[in-house]
C-alpha positions in Angstrom: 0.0 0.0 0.0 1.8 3.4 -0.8 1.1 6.8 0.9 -1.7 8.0 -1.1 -3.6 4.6 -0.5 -2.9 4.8 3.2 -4.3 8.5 3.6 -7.1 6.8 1.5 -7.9 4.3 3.9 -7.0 6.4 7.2 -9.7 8.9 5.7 -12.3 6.1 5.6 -11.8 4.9 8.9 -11.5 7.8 10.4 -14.8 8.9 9.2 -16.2 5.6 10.5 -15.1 6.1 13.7 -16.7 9.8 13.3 -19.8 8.7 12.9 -19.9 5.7 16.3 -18.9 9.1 18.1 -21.9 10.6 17.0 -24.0 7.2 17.5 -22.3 7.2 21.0 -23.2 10.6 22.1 -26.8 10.4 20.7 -27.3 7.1 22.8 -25.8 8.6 25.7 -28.1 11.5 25.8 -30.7 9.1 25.4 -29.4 7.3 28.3 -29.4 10.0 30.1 -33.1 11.3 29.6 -34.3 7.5 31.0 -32.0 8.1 34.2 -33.4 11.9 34.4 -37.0 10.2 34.4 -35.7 7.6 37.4 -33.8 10.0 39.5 -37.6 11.7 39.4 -39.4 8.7 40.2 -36.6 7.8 43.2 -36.7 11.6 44.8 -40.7 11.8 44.7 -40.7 8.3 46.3 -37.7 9.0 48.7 -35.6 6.5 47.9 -32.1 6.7 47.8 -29.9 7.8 44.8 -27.6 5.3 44.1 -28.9 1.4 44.6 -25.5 -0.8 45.1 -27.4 -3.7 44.4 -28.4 -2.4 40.7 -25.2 -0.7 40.0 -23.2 -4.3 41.2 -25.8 -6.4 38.9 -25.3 -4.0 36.0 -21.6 -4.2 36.5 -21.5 -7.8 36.4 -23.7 -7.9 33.0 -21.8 -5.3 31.1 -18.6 -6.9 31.5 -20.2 -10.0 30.6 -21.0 -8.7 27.4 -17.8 -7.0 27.1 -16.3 -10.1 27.0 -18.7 -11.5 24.4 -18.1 -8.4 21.8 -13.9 -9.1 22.4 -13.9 -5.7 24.6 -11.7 -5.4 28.2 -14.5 -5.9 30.5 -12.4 -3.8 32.8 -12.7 -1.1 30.3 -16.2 -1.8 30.5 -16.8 -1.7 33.8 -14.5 1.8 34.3 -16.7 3.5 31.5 -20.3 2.3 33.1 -18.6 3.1 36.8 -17.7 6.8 35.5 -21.6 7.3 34.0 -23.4 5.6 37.0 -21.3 8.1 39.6 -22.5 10.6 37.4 -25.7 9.7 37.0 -25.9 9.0 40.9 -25.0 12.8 41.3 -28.0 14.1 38.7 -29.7 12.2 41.4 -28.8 13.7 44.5 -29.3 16.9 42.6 -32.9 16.2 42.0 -33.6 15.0 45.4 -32.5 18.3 46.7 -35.3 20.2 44.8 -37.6 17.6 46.1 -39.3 18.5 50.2 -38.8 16.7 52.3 -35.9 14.9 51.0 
């Protein structure tokens, strides 16, 4: 392959990997309307923010699947640990608008 075919290829790829950025940013947001919608649900109900027990379970099935698709499942589990802590803190965050709470 000479240079010209290389920049080709890089150009291809590159624009591939463009557009799962995209699809991963879209998905996120969506991800995070749903948890939006739950930290809601947990603060008018006055349960807690963060459920270990979910997070744990969620944990477990991620890397799972991580390991399925050929992914690190402790890459995995550092990426889902980074959005559940923030996700946890939208949480507390409602609950402090919500009475009583």
């Amino acid at each position: 392959m000479d240079e010209a075919q290389a920049r080709a290829e890089l150009q291809r790829l590159r624009g591939s990997i463009d557009n799962m950025d995209s699809a991963l940013i879209h998905l996120l947001a969506e991800r995070f309307k749903v948890t939006q919608r739950v930290g809601e649900l947990k603060a008018g109900a006055g349960l807690p923010a963060a459920d270990t027990g979910r997070e744990a379970q969620q944990i477990a099935r991620l890397r799972a699947l991580a390991a399925e698709a050929d992914l690190d499942p402790e890459f995995a589990e550092k990426f889902i640990t980074f959005i559940v802590r923030e996700v946890v803190r939208h949480h507390e965050q409602i609950a402090k608008g919500h009475p009583g709470q």
